[in-house]
C-alpha positions in Angstrom: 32.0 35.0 40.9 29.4 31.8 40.7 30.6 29.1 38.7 28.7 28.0 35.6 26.1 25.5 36.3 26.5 23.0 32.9 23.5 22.4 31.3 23.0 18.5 32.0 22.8 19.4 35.3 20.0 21.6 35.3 18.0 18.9 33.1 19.0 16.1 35.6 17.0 17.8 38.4 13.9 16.3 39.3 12.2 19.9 40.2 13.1 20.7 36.6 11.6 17.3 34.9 7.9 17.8 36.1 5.0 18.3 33.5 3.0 21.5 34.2 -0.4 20.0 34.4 -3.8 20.3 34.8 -6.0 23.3 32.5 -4.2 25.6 30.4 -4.9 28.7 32.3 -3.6 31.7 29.9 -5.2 30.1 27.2 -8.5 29.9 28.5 -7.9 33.4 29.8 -9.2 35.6 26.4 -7.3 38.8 27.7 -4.2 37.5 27.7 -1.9 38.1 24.7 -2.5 35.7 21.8 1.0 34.5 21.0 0.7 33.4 24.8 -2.3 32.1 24.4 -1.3 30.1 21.3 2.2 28.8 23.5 -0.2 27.5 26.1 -2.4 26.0 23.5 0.0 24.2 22.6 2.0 22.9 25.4 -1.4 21.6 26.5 -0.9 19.4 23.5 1.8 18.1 24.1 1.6 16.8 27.6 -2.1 15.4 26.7 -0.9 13.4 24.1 2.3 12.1 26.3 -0.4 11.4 28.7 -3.2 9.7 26.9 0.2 7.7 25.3 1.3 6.7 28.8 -2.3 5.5 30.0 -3.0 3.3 26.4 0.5 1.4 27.3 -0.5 1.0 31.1 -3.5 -0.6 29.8 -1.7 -2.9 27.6 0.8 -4.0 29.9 -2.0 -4.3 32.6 -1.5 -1.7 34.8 -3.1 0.3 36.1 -2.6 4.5 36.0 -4.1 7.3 37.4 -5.6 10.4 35.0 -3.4 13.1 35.3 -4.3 16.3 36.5 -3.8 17.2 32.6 -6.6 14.6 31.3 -9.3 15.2 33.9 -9.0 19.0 32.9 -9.6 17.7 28.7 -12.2 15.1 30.0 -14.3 18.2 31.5 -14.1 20.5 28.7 -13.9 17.8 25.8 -15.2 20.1 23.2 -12.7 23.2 24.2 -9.2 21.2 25.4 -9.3 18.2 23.0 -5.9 18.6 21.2 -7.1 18.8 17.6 -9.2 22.0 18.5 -6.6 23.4 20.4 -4.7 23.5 17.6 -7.1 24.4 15.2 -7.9 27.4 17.3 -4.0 28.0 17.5 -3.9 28.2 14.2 -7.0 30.5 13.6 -5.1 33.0 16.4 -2.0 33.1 14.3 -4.2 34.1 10.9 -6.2 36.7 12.4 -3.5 38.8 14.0 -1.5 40.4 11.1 1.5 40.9 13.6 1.8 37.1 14.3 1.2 36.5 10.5 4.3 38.1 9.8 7.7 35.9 8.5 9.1 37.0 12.3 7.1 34.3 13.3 7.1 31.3 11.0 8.7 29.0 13.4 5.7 29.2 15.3 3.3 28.6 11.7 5.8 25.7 11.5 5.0 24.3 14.5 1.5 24.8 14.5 1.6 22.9 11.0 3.2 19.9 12.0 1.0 19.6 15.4 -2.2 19.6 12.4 -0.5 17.0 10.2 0.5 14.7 13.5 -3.1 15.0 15.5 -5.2 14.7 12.1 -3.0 12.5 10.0 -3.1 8.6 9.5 -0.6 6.9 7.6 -2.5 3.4 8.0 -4.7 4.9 5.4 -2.7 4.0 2.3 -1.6 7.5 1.9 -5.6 9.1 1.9 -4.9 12.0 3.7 -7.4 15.2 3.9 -7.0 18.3 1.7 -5.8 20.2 4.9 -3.3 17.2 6.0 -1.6 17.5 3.0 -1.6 21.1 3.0 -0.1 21.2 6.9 2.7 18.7 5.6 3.3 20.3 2.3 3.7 24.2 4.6 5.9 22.7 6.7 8.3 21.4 4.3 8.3 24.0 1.8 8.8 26.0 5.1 12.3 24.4 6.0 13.6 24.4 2.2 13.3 27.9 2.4 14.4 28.6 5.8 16.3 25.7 6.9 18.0 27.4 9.6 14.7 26.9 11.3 15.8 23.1 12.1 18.0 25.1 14.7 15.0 26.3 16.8 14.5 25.1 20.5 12.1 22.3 21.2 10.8 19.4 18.9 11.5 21.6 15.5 14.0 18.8 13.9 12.0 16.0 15.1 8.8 17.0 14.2 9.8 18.2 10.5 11.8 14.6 10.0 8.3 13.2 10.7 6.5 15.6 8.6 9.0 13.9 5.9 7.8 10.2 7.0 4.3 10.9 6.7 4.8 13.0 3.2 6.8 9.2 2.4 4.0 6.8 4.0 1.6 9.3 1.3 3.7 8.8 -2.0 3.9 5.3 -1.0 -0.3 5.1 -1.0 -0.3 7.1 -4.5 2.1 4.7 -6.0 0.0 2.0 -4.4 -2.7 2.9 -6.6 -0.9 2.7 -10.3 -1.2 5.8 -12.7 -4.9 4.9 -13.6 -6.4 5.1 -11.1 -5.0 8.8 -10.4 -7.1 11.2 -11.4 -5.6 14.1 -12.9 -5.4 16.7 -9.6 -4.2 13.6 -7.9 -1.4 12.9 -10.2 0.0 16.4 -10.1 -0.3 16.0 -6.6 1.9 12.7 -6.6 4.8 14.3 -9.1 4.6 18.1 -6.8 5.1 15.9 -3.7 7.8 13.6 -5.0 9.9 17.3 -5.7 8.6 18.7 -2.0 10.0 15.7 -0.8 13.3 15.2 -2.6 14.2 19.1 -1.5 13.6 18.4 2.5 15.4 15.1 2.1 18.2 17.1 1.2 17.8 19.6 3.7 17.2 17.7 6.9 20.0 15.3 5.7 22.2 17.9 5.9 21.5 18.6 8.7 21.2 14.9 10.1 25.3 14.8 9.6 26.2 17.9 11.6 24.5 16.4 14.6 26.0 14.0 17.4 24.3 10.5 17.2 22.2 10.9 20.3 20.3 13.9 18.6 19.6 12.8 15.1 16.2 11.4 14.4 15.4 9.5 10.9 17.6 9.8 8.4 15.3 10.5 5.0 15.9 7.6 2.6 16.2 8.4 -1.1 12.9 7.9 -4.2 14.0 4.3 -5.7 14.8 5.1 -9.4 13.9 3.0 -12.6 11.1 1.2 -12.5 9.4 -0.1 -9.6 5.9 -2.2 -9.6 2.5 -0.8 -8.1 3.0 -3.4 -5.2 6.5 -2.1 -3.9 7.3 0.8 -2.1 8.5 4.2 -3.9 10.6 5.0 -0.5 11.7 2.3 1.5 10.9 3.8 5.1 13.1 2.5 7.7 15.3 1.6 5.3 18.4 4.5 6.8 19.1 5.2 10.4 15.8 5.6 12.7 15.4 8.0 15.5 15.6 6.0 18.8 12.8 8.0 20.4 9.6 5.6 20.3 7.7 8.2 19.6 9.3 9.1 16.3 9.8 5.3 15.4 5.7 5.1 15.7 6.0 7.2 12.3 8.4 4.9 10.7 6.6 1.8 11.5 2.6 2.5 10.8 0.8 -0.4 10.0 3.3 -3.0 11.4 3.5 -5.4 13.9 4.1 -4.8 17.4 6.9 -6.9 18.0 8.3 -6.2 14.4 8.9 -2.4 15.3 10.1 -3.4 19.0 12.9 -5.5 17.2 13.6 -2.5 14.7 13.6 0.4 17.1 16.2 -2.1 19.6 18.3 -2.3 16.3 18.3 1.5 16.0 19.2 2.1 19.8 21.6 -0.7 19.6 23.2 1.1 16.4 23.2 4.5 18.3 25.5 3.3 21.2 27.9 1.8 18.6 28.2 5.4 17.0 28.4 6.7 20.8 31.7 4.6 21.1 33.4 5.1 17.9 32.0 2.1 15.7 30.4 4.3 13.1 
């Protein structure tokens, strides 16, 4: 009999850490099946965004970086590859085939929901997010109160629904911003619907934020302040709880501040991670 290969193994090979780049070839193919299609469509995203992220930080550290196979392939069909079409053509796949509309596959609605919120959302805008931003965060959370055994699922799932829960925070934040007058009344039923959204997934992903070993968790959700607090302060104190030491999460956590500011936070929260590691926490 073979032995059993462990799992850290197999992710330490280098053959089994290369991105698959260039064009997404089954999604650009229309007879393939759509949930493969959709898959495709969205790995595409990924690996352009990591890609476009790794040539902005070449550039600011003054190096310089080659387009990858991945980026020349969006760069020559702009209009078709660019992330926020892909998934906005994901998502039109998954409403017009009744079989992948179906509750068998909301993970993937999930998904597809956060990748909208993330490409389209920014929360440097005082919380003024579009009608279908909100809508993309407000699915994905309602989504995970109601099945939270979804956080389970393979991939990004759990990291990409904690930051769902940062951006829904950065938008209360902007609404609060604004003081009660200047809400008009859809907004202000928006601001006290959120608030409950948010207060239900905190709970959730919390949860679920304890079960896990410190090298897995991402942000933990901190809590509404209660009582009063003035226009000028923030509702939820983001950053306030244990951050996710992935720098790609932390760039949710710390929109709209400095630099060096979030460099010295997110050392804190990696520096905090190898205490739990050893037995501190």
């Amino acid at each position: 009999a073979h032995a059993c290969i462990p799992c850290s193994s197999i992710a330490r090979d280098p053959k089994n850490q290369m991105w698959m780049q260039g064009a997404p070839q089954i999604y650009l193919n229309e007879d393939a099946r759509p949930l493969s299609r959709i898959l495709d469509a969205l790995a595409c995203v990924v690996r352009t965004c990591c890609d476009q992220d790794a040539l902005s930080k070449s550039k600011e550290s003054g190096a310089e970086l080659a387009h990858s196979h991945t980026i020349t392939a969006v760069m020559e069909k702009f209009d078709e590859l660019y992330p926020r079409n892909l998934v906005k053509n994901a998502f039109a796949m998954l409403s017009q085939h009744e079989v992948l509309s179906s509750a068998r596959f909301s993970g993937l609605h999930l998904i597809v929901s956060a990748f909208s919120a993330f490409i389209s959302a920014d929360p440097k805008n005082d919380g003024e997010y579009s009608d279908s931003q909100v809508q993309s965060l407000l699915s994905v959370a309602v989504t995970i109160i109601e099945q939270p055994q979804l956080l389970y699922q393979c991939g990004p799932t759990y990291h990409a629904v904690s930051n769902c829960a940062v951006l829904l925070a950065h938008m209360i934040n902007g609404l609060h911003a604004r003081g009660e007058g200047d809400l008009n009344e859809a907004e202000k039923f928006l601001f006290g619907e959120t608030i409950d959204t948010f207060c239900s997934l905190r709970k959730v992903l919390n949860m679920h934020y304890r079960r896990l070993p410190a090298r897995l968790r991402c942000h933990e959700v901190p809590q509404v302040r209660r009582g009063f607090v003035p226009y000028h302060a923030d509702l939820i104190e983001i950053g306030s709880c244990g951050i996710c030491t992935a720098k790609s999460c932390q760039s949710f956590i710390f929109a709209g501040c400095s630099p060096a500011a979030a460099e010295v936070a997110g050392d804190g929260a990696r520096r905090r991670q190898r205490d739990r590691a050893a037995g501190v926490e």
